[in-house]
C-alpha positions in Angstrom: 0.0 0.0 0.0 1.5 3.2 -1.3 0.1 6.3 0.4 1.6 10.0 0.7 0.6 12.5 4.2 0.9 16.0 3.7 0.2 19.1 6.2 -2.1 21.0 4.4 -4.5 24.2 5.1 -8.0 24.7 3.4 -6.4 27.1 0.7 -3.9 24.4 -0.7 -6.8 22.0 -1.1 -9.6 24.3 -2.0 -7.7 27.0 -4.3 -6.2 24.5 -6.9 -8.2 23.9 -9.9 -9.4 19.9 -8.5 -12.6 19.0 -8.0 -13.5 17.0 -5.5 -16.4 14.5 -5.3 -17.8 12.5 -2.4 -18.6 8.7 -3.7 -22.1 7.1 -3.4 -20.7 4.8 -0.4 -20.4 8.0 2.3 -22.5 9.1 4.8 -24.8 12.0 4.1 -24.5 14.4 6.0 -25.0 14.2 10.1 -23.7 17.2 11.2 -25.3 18.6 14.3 -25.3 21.4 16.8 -23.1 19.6 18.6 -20.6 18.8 16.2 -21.2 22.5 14.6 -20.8 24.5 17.6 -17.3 22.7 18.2 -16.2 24.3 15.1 -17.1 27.1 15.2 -15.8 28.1 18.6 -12.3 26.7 17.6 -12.3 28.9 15.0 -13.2 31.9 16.7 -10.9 30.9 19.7 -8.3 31.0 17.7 -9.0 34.5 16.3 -7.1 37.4 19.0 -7.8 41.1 18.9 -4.1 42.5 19.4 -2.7 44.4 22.0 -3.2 47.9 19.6 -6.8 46.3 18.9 -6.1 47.5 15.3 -5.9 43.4 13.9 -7.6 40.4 14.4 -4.3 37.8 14.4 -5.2 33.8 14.0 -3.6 30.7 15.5 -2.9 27.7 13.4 -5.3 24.9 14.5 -5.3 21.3 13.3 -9.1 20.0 12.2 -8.1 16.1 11.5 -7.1 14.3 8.5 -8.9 13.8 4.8 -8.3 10.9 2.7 -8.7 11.6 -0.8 -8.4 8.5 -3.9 -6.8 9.5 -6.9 -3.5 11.2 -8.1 -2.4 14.6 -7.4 -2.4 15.1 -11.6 -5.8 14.1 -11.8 -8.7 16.5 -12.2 -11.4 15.0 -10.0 -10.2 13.4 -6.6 -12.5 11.4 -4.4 -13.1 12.2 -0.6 -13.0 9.2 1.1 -12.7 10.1 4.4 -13.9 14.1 5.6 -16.6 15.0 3.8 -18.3 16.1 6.9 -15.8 19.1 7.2 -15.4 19.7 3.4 -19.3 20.3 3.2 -19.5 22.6 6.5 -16.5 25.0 5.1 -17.9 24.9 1.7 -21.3 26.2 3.7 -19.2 28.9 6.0 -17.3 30.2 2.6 -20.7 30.4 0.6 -22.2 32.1 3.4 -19.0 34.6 4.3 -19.1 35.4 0.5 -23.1 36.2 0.5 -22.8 38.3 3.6 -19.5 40.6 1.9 -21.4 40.6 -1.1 -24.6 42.3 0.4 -21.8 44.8 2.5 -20.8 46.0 -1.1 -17.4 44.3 -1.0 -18.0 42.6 -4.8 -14.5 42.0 -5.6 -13.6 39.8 -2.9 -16.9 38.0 -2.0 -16.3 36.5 -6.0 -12.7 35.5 -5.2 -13.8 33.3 -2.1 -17.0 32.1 -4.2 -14.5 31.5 -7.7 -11.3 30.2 -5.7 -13.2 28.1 -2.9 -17.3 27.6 -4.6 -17.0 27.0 -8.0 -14.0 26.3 -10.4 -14.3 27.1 -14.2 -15.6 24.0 -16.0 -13.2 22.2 -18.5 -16.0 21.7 -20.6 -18.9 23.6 -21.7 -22.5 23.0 -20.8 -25.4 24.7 -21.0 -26.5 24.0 -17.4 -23.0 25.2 -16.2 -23.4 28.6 -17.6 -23.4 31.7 -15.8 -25.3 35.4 -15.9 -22.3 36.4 -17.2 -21.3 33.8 -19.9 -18.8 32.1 -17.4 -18.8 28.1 -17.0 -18.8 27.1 -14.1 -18.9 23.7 -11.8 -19.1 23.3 -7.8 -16.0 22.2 -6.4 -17.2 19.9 -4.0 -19.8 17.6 -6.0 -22.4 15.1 -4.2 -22.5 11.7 -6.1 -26.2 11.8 -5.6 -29.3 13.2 -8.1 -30.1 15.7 -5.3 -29.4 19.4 -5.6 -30.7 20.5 -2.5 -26.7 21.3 -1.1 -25.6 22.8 -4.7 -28.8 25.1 -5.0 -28.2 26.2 -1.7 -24.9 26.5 -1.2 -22.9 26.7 -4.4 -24.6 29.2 -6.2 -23.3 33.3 -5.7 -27.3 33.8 -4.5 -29.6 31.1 -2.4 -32.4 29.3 -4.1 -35.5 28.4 -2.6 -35.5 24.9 -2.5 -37.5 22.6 -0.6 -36.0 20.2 1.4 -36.6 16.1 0.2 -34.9 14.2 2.7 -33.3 13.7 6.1 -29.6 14.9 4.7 -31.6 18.4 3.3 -32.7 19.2 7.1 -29.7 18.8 8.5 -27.9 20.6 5.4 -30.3 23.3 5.9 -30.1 23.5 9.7 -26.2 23.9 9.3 -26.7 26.9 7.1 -29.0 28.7 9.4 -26.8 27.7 12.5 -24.0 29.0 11.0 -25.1 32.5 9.1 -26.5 33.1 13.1 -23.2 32.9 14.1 -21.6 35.0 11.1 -24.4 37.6 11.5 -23.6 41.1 12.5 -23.6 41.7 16.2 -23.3 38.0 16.8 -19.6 37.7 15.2 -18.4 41.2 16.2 -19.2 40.7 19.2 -17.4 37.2 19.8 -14.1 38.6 17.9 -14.2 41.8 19.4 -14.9 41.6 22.9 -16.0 45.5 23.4 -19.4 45.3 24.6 -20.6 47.6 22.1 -24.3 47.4 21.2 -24.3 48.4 17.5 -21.3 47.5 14.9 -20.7 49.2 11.8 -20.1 48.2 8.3 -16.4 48.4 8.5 -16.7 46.3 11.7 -18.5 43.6 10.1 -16.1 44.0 7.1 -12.9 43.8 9.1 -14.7 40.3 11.1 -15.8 38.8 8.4 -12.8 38.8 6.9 -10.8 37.5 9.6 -13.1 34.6 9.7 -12.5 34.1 5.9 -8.6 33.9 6.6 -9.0 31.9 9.0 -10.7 29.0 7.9 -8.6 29.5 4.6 -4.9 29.8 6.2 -5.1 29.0 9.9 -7.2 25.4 9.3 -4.7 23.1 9.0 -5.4 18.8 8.2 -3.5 16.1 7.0 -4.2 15.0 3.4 -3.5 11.5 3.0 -3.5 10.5 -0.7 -3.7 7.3 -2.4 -3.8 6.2 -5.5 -5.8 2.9 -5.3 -9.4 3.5 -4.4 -8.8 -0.3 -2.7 -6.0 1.0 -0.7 -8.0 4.3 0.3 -10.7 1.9 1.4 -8.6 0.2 3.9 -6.9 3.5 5.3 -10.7 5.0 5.9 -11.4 1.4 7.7 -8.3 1.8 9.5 -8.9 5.2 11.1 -12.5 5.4 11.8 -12.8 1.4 13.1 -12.6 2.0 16.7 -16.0 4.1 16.7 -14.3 7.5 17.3 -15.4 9.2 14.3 -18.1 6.9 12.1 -20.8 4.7 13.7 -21.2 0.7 12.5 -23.4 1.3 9.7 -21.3 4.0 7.9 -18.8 1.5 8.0 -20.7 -1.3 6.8 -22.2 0.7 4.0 -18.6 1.6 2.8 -18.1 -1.9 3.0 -20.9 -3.3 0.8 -20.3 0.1 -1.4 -16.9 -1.0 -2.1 -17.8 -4.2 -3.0 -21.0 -3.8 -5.1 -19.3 -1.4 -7.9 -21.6 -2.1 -10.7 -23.1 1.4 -11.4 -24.5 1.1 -15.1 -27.1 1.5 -16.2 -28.4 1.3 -12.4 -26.3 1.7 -9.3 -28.2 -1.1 -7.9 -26.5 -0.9 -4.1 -27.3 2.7 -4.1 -30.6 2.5 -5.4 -31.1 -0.3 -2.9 -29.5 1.1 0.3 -31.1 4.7 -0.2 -34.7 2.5 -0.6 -34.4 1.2 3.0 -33.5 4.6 4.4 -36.4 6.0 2.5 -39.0 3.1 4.1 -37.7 3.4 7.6 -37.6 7.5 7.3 -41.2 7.4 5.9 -42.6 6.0 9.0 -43.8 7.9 11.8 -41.1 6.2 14.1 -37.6 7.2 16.2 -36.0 4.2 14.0 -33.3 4.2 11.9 -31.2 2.1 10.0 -28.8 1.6 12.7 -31.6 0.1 14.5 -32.9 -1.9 11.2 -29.9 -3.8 10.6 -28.8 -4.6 13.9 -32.9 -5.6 14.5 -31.8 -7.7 11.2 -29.0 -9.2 12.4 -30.2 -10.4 16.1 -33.2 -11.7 13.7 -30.2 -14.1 11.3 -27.1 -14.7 13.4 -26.4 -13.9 16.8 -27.0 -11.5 19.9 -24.3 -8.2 19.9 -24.0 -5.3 21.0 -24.5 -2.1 19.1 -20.8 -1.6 18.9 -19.9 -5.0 17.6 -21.8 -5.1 15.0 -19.3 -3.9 12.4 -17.1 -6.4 13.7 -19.7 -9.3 13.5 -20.2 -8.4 9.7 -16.9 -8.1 8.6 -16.1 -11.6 10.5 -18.8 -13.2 8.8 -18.9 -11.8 5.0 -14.3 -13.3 5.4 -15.7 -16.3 6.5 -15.5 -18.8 3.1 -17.8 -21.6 5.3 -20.9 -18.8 5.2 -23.2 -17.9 2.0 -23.4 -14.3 3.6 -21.7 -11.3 1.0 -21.9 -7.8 0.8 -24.3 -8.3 -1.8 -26.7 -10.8 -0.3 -26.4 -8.5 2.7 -28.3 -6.0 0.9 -30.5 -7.8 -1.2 -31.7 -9.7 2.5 -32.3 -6.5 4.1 -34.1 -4.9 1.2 -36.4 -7.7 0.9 -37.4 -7.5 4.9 -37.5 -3.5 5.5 -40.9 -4.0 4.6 -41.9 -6.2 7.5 -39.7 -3.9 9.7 -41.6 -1.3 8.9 -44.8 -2.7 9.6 -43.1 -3.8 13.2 -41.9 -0.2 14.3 -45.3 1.7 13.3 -47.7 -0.4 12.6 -50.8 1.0 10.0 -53.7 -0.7 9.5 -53.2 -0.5 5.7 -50.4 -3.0 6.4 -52.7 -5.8 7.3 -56.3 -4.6 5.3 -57.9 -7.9 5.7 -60.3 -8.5 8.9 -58.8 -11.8 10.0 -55.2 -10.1 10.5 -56.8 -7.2 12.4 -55.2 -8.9 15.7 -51.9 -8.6 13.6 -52.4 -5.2 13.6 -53.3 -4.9 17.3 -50.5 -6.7 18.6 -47.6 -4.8 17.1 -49.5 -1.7 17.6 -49.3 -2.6 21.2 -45.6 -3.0 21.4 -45.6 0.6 20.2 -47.9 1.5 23.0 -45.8 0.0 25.6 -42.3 1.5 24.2 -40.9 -1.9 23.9 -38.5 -2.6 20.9 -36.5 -5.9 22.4 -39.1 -8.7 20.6 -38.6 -6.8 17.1 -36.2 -9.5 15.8 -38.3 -12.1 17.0 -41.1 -10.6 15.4 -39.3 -9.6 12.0 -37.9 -13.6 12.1 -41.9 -14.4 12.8 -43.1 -12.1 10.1 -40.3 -13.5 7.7 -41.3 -16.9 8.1 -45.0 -16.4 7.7 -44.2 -14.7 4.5 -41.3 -17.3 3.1 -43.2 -20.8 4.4 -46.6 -20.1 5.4 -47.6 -23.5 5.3 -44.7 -23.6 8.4 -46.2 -20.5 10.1 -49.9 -20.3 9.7 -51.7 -17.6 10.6 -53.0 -18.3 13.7 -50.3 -19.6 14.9 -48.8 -15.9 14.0 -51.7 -14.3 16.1 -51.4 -16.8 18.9 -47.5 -16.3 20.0 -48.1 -12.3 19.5 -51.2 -12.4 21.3 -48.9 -14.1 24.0 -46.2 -11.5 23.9 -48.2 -8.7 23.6 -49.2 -10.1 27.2 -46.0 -10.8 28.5 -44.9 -7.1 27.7 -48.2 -5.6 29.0 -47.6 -6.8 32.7 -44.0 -6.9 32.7 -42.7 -3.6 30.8 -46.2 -1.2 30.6 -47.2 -2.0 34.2 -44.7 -3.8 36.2 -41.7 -1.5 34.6 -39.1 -4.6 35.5 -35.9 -4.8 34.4 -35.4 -6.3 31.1 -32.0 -8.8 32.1 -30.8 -11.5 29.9 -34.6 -11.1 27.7 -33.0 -9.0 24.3 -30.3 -12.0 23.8 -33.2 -14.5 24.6 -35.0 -13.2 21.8 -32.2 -13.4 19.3 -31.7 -17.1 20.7 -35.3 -17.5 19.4 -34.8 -15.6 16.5 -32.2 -17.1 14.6 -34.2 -20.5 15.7 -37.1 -19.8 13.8 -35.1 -18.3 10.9 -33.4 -22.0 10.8 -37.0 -23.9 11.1 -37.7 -25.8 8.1 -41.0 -26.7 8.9 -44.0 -26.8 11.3 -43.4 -29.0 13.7 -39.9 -27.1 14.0 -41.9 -23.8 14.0 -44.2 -25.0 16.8 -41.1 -26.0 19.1 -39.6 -22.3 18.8 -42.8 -20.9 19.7 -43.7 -23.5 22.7 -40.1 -22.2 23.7 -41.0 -19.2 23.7 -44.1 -19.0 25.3 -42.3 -21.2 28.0 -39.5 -19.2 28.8 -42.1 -15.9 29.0 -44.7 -17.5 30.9 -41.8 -18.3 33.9 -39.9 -15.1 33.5 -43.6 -13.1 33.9 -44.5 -11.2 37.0 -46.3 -12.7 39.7 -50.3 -11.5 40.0 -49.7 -10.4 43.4 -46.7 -8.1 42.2 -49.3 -7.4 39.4 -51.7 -5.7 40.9 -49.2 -3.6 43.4 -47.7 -2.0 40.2 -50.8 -1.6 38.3 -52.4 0.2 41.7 -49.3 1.8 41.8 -48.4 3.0 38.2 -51.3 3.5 36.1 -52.1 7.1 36.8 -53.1 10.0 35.0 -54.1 13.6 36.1 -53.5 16.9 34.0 -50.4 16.6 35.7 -49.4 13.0 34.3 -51.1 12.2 31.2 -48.0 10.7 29.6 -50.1 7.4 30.3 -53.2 8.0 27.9 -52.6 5.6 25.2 -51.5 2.7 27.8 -55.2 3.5 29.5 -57.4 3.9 26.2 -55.2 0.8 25.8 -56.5 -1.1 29.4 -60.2 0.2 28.9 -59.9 -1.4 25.2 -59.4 -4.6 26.3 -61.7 -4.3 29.4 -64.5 -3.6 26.6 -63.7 -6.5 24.4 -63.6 -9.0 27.1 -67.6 -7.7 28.2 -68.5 -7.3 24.9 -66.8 -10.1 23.2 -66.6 -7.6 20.0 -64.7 -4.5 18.8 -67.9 -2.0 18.0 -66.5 0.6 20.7 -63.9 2.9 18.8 -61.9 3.4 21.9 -59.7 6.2 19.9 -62.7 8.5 19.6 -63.4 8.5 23.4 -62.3 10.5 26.6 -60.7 10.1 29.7 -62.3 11.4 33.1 -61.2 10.8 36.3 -62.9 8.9 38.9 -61.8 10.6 42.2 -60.2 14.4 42.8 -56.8 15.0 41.2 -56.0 16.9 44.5 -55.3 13.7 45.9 -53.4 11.9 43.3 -51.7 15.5 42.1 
């Protein structure tokens, strides 16, 4: 592996005539607050009034390393590792330029937008072509159909463009955080320290630009560049595999991405990996992919942690005695994000027959009671019923969620006990049922199962001391309303022995004075 490291600042990267693109295995972008504000305030810590007060003088200050694919000759380099920084200067430049711009200062708001922006295109397009007749293409270039970060951001003026996705919100939340900071009295005062209550054009002038050399000169990073995208891979791997810098999934997707390289006339991994984040984000749910394909893999293989799971992917896609590759990977958990879906917020357009009404009921009940541990028992149920439902029949389906929708009712919603030892149980009985070639084998997980939850249940007495004690709710605590509505629905089917009361369309009163419960 041949590799060169050189100090750089953002001027010897940004100012040659390179573009720079990110490929279609990165992250989006997941740039917070958090992660913003650190930024920014080692920027402007690093930015001193002198003694004479007359200059704002900056401090070197190292942001990290960047790992670019490609030779130094070439006109297109790819960012492997750092596109998180790349995208939030390419923000704070735009927006510095924008903000001189509007402050009359013409001249040098279009050498940070031509030099750091946009480089002249090396060949002509009518979609490139400027006001002015002047071709020109962003510097930093998304492999992605979206535009949301070039309309917004790489253009002298701001479009109006709506935001389509999860990446767009935090894109745009970046921008407004950030032109906050760079607004008037907000920056002055932070680089001047006077106290004043009103600034000047020359003062906003004078801090602006300070900012603007700053980020250019005073940000220094290592560029790392390698010449075999292979080899740029491993280096990436190499310093974000402990966890510090990219989570599991980002580096299982670059994993699967690296392996999966067909791209014409389809790139089917992207096309395929951006589908499941599309389901899971389309829900009304806290889930995410993390929490898919770890839900997937407790559901397949074994129990793990969330910060094995990279490891316990990697192990088993090198192991020759497995049928498991990057590309079955995919194709596995693109064919179940559908039944994962269905588990995290359940719709009643997901089951639109009557007979799987009690389908519907059970899973929405796990969302009532907050409890996520049975999901890859429940995906691995779901799975089967859908791959061998001669194996799984239908009400045996209903039967073994009716019985954990019980279990969970008295031990999580009511009782509140400690989960111990129950997450990897389910796994155990996961991967079980996965392996179960037939009915009889599919009965003997579920009589397992049922089993194991009928002994680890709480006692009646303990029952009824939690349910006296925990199922409240005043105009004080009504974080308990669905859980109730919940109660007094099955209350009314078990007098009734039907489902004509529409429980969601009632109201809650109380049955003694809150004065005594408040």
């Amino acid at each position: 592996m041949n590799f060169d490291a050189t100090p750089l600042n953002i001027k010897n990267i940004l100012s040659v005539k390179q573009r720079y693109v990110i490929p279609r295995n990165q992250r989006e972008f997941s740039w917070e607050k958090l992660q913003l504000e650190e930024l920014w305030q080692d920027i402007v810590r690093n930015i001193r009034l002198n003694e004479d007060g007359q200059n704002l003088e900056c401090s070197e200050y190292f942001i990290g390393t960047i790992v670019l694919s490609g030779a130094d000759s070439d006109d297109v380099l790819e960012v492997v590792d750092g596109q998180q920084r790349f995208s939030v200067i390419t923000i704070l430049l735009s927006l510095i330029s924008r903000k001189l711009r509007s402050l009359g200062q013409d001249s040098l708001a279009d050498d940070i937008f031509k030099t750091y922006i946009v480089t002249v295109s090396p060949t002509f397009s009518r979609s490139q072509l400027a006001s002015n007749g002047e071709t020109f293409i962003e510097k930093l270039a998304k492999n992605s159909d979206r535009t949301y970060f070039k309309l917004k951001y790489q253009d002298r003026e701001e479009h109006q463009v709506d935001e389509s996705c999860e990446e767009d919100v935090r894109i745009s939340y970046a921008g407004i955080f950030l032109s906050r900071k760079l607004g008037r009295k907000s920056l002055c005062s932070a680089l001047l320290r006077d106290g004043a209550k009103h600034y000047n054009n020359q003062d906003y002038i004078f801090c602006l630009t300070a900012v603007y050399r700053m980020i250019t000169n005073y940000l220094k990073l290592v560029k790392i560049s390698v010449g075999k995208e292979d080899d740029a891979y491993d280096i990436f791997e190499v310093l974000n595999a402990r966890g510090i810098n990219l989570s599991s999934i980002d580096l299982i997707k670059n994993k699967v991405f690296q392996t999966c390289t067909q791209t014409y006339p389809v790139d089917i991994a992207k096309t395929k990996w951006d589908y499941i984040v599309t389901q899971i984000e389309s829900r009304d749910s806290n889930s995410t992919i993390a929490d898919y394909i770890r839900t997937w893999w407790l559901s397949k293989y074994n129990y793990i942690g969330e910060d094995q799971l990279y490891r316990a992917f990697k192990r088993e896609i090198q192991d020759e005695n497995t049928l498991l590759s990057s590309a079955s990977f995919l194709n596995e958990l693109y064919d179940d994000v559908e039944l994962y879906c269905k588990i995290i917020a359940p719709n009643t357009d997901d089951w639109p027959q009557p007979d799987q009404r009690e389908i519907y009921n059970s899973l929405k009940a796990f969302e009532i009671f907050n409890v996520s541990i049975p999901r890859p028992f429940v995906l691995s149920l779901l799975r089967k019923r859908k791959e061998k439902p001669r194996a799984l029949t239908q009400s045996m389906l209903i039967e073994c969620l009716k019985s954990l929708e019980s279990f969970h009712f008295k031990f999580n919603a009511v009782c509140r006990l400690r989960p111990s030892g129950i997450d990897a149980k389910y796994s155990v009985l996961a991967v079980r049922m996965n392996k179960a070639l037939n009915k009889r084998e599919v009965e003997g997980v579920i009589n397992d199962a049922l089993d194991y939850f009928t002994q680890k249940g709480p006692s009646e007495n303990i029952f009824k001391q939690a349910f006296s004690k925990n199922i409240v709710y005043t105009n004080k605590k009504s974080g308990q309303r669905k859980l109730i509505v919940y109660i007094f629905d099955k209350l009314e089917r078990i007098r009734r022995g039907t489902r004509e009361l529409k429980m969601d369309i009632v109201s809650l009163e109380h049955i003694s004075s809150q004065s005594k419960t408040n």
